[in-house]
LOBA-26055 format. One record per residue: residue in one letter; x, y, z of N, C-alpha, C in turn. Coordinates in pm, whole numbers, plus 50000, padded with zeros to 5 digits. Example, Ala and Ser with C-alpha at 12.3 -4.5 7.8 and 13.67 -1.06 7.14 Angstrom:
// residues 2
A513194943150780512304955050780513204967050780S512854977550708513674989450714512905000350787
// end
This chain:
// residues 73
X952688113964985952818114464841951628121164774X950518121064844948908124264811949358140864740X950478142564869950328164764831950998168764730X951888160264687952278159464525951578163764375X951258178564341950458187564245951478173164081X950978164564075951588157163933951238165463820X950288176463832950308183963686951418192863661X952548191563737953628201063703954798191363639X954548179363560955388175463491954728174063327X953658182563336952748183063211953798190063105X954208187363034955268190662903956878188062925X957118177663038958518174963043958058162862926X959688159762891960058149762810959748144362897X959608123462846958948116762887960858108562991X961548115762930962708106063067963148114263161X962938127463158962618137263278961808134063372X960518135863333959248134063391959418117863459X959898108863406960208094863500961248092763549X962828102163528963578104363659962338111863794X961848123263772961118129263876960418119763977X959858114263859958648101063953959218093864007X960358087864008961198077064064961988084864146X962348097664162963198101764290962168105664375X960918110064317959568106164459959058096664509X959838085864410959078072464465957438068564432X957558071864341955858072664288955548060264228X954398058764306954148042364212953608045064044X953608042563913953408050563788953048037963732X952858046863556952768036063490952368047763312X953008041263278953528056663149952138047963026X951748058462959950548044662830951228060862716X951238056462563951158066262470950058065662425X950088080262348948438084962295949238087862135X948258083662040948578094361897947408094361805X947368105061729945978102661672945858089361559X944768088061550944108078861475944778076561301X945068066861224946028057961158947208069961126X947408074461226949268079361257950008072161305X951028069661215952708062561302953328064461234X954678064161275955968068561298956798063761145X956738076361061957638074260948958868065160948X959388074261050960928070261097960758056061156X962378047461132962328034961218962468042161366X962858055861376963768065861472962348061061627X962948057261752962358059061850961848080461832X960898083161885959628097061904960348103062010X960938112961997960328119262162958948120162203X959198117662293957718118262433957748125162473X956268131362509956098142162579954808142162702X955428143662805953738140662887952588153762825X951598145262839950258155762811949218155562903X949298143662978948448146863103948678133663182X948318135863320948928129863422947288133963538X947248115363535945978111263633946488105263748X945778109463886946398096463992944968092864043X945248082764135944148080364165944058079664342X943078077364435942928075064551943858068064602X944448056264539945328049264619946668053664622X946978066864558948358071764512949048066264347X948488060264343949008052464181948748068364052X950178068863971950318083063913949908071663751X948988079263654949088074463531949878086963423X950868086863388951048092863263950688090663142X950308098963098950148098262905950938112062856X951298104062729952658109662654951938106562542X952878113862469952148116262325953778120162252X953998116562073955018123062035955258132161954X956178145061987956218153861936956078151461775X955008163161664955018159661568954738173161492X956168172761417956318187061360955768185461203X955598173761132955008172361047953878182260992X953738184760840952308193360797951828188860696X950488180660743949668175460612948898187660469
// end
């Protein structure tokens, strides 16, 4: 699982990118990122988007997602 390049799910949607991980069998664990006192107008669930993807020595994959935001202050 080690030879697994995880930066090639860097800009899938976030239920793409965790079908992928789960048909590799990847042990994971998804966290969101957004900037600072931003949230979500909408009651509407965000699309997700991965933005970067850490693993570590023991094989354990971390994703971070972030949500798309077409908004202009």
């Amino acid at each position: 699982m080690s030879s697994i390049d995880w930066q090639l799910i860097i800009g899938y949607e976030w239920p793409d990118a965790e079908n992928y991980l789960q048909e590799e069998g990847a042990d994971y664990s998804m966290s969101v990122t957004k900037p600072p006192r931003k949230c979500s107008a909408s009651g509407e669930e965000e699309e997700l988007r991965v933005i970067a993807v850490r693993s570590d020595d023991e094989g354990h994959v971390q994703v971070i997602c972030a949500a798309t935001d077409w908004t202009i202050s």
